[in-house]
C-alpha positions in Angstrom: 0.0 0.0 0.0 1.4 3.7 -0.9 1.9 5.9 2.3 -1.2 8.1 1.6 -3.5 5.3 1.2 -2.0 4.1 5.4 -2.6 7.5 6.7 -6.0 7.8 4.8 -6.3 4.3 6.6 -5.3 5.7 9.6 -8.0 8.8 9.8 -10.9 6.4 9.3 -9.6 4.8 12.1 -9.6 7.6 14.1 -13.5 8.2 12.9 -14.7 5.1 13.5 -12.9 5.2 17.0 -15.2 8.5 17.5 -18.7 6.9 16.5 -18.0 3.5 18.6 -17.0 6.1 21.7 -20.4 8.2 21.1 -22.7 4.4 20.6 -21.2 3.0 23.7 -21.3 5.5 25.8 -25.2 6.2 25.0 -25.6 2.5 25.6 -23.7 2.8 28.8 -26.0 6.0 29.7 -29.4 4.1 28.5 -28.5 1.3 30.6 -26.2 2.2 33.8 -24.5 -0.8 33.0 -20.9 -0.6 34.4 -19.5 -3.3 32.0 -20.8 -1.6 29.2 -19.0 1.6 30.6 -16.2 -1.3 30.8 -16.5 -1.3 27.1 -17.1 2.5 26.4 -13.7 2.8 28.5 -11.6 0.6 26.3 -12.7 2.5 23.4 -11.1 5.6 24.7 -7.9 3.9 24.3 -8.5 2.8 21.2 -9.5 6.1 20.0 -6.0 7.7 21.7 -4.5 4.5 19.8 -6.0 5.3 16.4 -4.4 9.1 16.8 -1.0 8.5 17.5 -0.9 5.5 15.1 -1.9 8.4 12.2 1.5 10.4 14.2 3.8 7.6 13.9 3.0 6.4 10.4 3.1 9.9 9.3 6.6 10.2 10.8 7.8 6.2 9.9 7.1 7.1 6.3 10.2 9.9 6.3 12.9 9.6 4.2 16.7 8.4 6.0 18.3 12.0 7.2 21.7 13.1 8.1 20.7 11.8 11.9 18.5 8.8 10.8 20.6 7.0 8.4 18.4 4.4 8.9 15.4 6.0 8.2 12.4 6.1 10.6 10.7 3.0 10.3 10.8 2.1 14.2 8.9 4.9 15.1 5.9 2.0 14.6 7.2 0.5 17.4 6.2 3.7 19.9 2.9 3.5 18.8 2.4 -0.1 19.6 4.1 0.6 23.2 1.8 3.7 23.6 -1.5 1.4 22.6 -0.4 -1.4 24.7 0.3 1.1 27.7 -3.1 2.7 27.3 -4.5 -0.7 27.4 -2.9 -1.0 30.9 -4.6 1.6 32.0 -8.1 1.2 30.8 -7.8 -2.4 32.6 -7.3 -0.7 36.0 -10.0 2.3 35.3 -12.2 -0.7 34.7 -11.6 -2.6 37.6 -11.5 1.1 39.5 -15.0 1.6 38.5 -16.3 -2.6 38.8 -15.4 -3.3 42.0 -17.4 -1.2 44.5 -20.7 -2.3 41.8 -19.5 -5.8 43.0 -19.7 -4.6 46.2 -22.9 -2.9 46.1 -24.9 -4.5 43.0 -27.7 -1.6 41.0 -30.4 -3.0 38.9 -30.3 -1.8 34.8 -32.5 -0.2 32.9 -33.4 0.1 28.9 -31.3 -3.3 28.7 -32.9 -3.9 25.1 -32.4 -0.3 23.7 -28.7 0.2 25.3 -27.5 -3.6 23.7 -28.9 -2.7 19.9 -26.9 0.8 20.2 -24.1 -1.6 21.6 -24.2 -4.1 19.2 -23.8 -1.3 16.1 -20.6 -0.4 17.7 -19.4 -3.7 18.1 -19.7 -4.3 14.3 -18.1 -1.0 13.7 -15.2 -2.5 15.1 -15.4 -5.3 13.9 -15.6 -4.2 10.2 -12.4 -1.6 10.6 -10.5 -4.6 12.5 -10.4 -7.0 10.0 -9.8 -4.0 7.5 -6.6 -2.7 9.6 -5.4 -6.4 9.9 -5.6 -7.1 6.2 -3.9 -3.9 5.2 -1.0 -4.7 8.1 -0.4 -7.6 7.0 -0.1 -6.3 3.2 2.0 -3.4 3.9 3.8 -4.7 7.1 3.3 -1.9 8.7 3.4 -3.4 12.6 1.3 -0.3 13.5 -2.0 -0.8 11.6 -1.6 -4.4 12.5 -1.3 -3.6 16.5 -4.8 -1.6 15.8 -6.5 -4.5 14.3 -5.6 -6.9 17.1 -6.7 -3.9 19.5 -10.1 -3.6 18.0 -10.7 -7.6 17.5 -10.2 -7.8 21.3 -12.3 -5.3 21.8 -15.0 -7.1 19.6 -14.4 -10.1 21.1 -15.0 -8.5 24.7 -18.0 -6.3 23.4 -19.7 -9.4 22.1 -19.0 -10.9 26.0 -20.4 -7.7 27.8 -23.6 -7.9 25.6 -24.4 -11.5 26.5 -23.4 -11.0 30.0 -25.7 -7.7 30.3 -28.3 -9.6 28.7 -27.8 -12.3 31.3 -28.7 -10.0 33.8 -31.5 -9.0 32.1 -33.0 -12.3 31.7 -31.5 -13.9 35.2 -32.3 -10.7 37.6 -28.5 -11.4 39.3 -27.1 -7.5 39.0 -23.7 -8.6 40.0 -23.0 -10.2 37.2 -22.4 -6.8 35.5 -19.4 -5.7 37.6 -18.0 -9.1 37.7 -18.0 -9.2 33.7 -16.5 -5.7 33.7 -13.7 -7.3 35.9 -13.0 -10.1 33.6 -13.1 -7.9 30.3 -10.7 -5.6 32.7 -8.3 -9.0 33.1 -8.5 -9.8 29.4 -7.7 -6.6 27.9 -4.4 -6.2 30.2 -3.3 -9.8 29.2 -3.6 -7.7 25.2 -1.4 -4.8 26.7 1.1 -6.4 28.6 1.7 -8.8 24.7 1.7 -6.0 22.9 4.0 -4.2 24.9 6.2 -6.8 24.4 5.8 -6.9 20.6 7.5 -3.1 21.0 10.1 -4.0 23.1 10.9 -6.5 21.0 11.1 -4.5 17.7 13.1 -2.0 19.2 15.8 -4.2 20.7 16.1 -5.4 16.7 14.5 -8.5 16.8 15.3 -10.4 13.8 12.7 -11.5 10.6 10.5 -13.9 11.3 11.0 -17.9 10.6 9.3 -18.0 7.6 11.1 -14.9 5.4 14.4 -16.5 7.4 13.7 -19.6 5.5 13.3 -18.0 2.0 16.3 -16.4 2.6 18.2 -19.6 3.5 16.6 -21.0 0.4 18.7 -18.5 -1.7 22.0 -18.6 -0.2 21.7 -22.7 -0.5 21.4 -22.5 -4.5 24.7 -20.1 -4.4 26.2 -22.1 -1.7 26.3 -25.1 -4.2 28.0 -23.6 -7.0 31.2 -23.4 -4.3 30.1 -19.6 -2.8 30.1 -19.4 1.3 28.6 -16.7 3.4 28.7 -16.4 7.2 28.0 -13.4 9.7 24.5 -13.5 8.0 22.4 -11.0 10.1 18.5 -9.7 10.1 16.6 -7.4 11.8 13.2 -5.6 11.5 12.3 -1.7 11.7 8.6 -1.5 11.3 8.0 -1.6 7.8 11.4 -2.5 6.4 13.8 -5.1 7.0 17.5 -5.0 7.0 19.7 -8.1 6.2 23.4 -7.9 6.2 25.9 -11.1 5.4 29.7 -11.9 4.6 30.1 -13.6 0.7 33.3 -15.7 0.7 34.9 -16.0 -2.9 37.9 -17.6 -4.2 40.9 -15.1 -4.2 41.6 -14.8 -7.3 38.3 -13.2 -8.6 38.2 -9.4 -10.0 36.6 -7.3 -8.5 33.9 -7.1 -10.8 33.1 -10.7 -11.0 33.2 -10.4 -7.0 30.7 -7.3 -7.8 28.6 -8.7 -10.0 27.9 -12.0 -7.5 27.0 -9.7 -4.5 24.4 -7.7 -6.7 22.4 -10.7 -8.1 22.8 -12.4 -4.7 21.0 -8.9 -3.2 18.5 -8.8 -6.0 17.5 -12.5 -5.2 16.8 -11.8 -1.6 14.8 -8.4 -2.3 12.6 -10.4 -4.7 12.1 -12.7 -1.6 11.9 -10.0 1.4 9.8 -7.2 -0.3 11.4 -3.5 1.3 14.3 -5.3 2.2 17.8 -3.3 2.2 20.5 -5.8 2.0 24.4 -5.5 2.8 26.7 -7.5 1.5 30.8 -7.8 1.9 33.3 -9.7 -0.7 36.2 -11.5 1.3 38.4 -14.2 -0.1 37.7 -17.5 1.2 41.5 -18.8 1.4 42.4 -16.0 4.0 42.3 -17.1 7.2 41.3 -13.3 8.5 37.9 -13.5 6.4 36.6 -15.7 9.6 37.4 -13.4 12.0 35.0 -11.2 12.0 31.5 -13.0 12.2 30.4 -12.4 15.4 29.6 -9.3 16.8 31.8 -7.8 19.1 31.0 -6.9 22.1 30.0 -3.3 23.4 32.7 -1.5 24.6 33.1 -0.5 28.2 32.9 2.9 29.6 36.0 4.9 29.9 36.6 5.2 33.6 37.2 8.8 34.7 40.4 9.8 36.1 
C-alpha cells in the first residue's frame, strides 16, 4: 500500500474510534450498566490509539536523514508501546469503576435499547478490525496491525459484555455486571502487557520472522552449491522495512567485478524474496584465514573510567 493510502487508513480509524465512543457511551448511559461503561472505557484507548498510530506512520514514512541514516521505520514500534500502555490503564480504570458495583450491586434499565446501540458499535469495530489487519499484513506496517488486534479484542469483549448484560437482564443477578467488567478488565491487560512486548521487542532489533528467514536460506543454499560461502549472515526488523546484512566468501583470485557482479544478483535475489528489504553484502576471499574473524559481533565497549 502507498503511504497516503496508510494515513488515509489511519483517519478512518480515528473516525470510526469516535462513532463507537459516542454508541457505547449512550448505551452505557441508557442502561447504567458498568460493563458496558467497561466497554465504552476501552474504546477511549482505542481512539488515543488510532491518533498517534496516524502520528507515527506519518513520521515512519520519512525519508533516511543526516541523523537517521536508517530511516524512521521504528517509530511504529512507539505506537504499539503507547497502545499497549493505554491498554494498561483502561484495565485498571475498569476494575477502578467494577469493584465497588461488585460490592454494592444496582439493577439496569433500557437493557434492550442500550445492547442494539451496543451491538452497532461492536460491528463498527469489527468491520475496521479486519480491515486494519488485512492492510497490516499487506504493507507490514506493525502499526496498523497492532490496531486490528486492539479492535478484535475489543469485539471479542464487546460481544462478551452484551451476553453477559443480557444475562442480567434475563437472570435478575445484578452482580454479574461488575463481575464481567472485571473479567473484560483482566482480558484486555493480558492484550497490553503482549503488545507491549511486541514493542520492546522491535526496538531491541528482533530479527525476521522464521518464515522470510527460510526464504532467505533457500537462496543462499542454491549459491552455496555452485562453491560460494557466506557467514555473519544477520537480520533485523524496523517497522515496515527489514535490514539483512551477510559476509560472501569468494575464491581469491576473482576481480573485482566478477566479486561485484555476484554480490548484486545475490541482493537482488533476496529483495525479490523479502519485499522492502535493504541488504548489505561484503566480498572476502575464502583462502584468507582473517575472512573468519570477523563473524560475530563484538562486544560493546566498556565505559571509559574517569580519572
Amino acid at each position: 500500500m502507498s503511504h497516503q493510502a496508510l494515513l488515509r487508513l489511519a483517519r478512518i480509524a480515528i473516525a470510526a474510534a469516535v462513532a463507537v465512543i459516542g454508541l457505547k457511551l449512550g448505551a452505557w448511559f441508557l442502561t447504567g450498566s458498568v460493563g458496558l461503561l467497561s466497554d465504552a472505557v476501552e474504546s477511549l484507548a482505542n481512539l488515543a490509539g488510532a491518533v498517534v498510530a496516524y502520528l507515527m506512520l506519518s513520521l515512519a514514512q520519512r525519508p533516511p536523514d543526516e541523523e537517521h541514516r536508517f530511516g524512521h521505520s521504528k517509530a511504529e514500534y512507539f505506537s504499539t508501546g503507547f497502545e499497549g500502555s493505554l491498554i494498561l490503564v483502561a484495565s485498571g480504570g475498569i476494575a477502578w469503576v467494577a469493584l465497588p458495583r461488585l460490592l454494592d450491586p444496582q439493577p439496569l434499565s433500557s437493557v434492550g435499547l442500550g445492547l442494539g446501540v451496543a451491538f452497532v458499535a461492536t460491528a463498527i469495530n469489527f468491520a475496521m478490525a479486519r480491515v486494519l489487519l488485512r492492510s497490516g499484513r499487506e504493507s507490514g506496517s506493525i502499526t496498523l496491525e497492532a490496531s486490528g488486534h486492539h479492535l478484535m479484542t475489543d469485539v471479542w469483549t464487546s460481544l462478551g459484555i452484551l451476553a453477559g448484560v443480557g444475562a442480567v437482564e434475563f437472570t435478575g443477578l445484578d452482580r454479574l455486571d461488575p463481575i464481567i467488567a472485571l473479567l473484560v478488565a483482566v482480558y484486555i491487560l493480558y492484550t497490553g502487557l503482549r503488545l507491549l512486548r511486541r514493542a520492546a521487542s522491535g526496538l531491541l532489533d528482533s530479527a525476521l520472522p522464521e518464515g522470510d528467514l527460510a526464504r532467505i536460506r533457500a537462496v543462499l543454499e542454491e549459491y552455496e552449491s555452485k562453491g560460494i560461502r557466506f557467514h555473519a549472515f544477520r537480520t533485523r526488523t524496523a517497522g515496515q522495512r527489514s535490514f539483512i546484512s551477510m559476509h560472501v566468501l569468494v575464491p581469491g583470485d576473482w576481480t573485482v567485478k566478477r566479486g561485484h557482479d555476484l554480490a548484486e544478483s545475490v541482493e537482488e535475489r533476496i529483495r525479490e524474496q523479502i519485499k522492502g528489504s535493504t541488504v548489505f553484502t561484503h566480498i572476502e576471499p575464502i583462502e584468507d584465514p582473517a575472512s573468519f574473524r570477523d563473524r560475530e559481533i563484538p562486544p560493546a565497549r566498556p565505559p571509559r573510567r574517569r580519572p
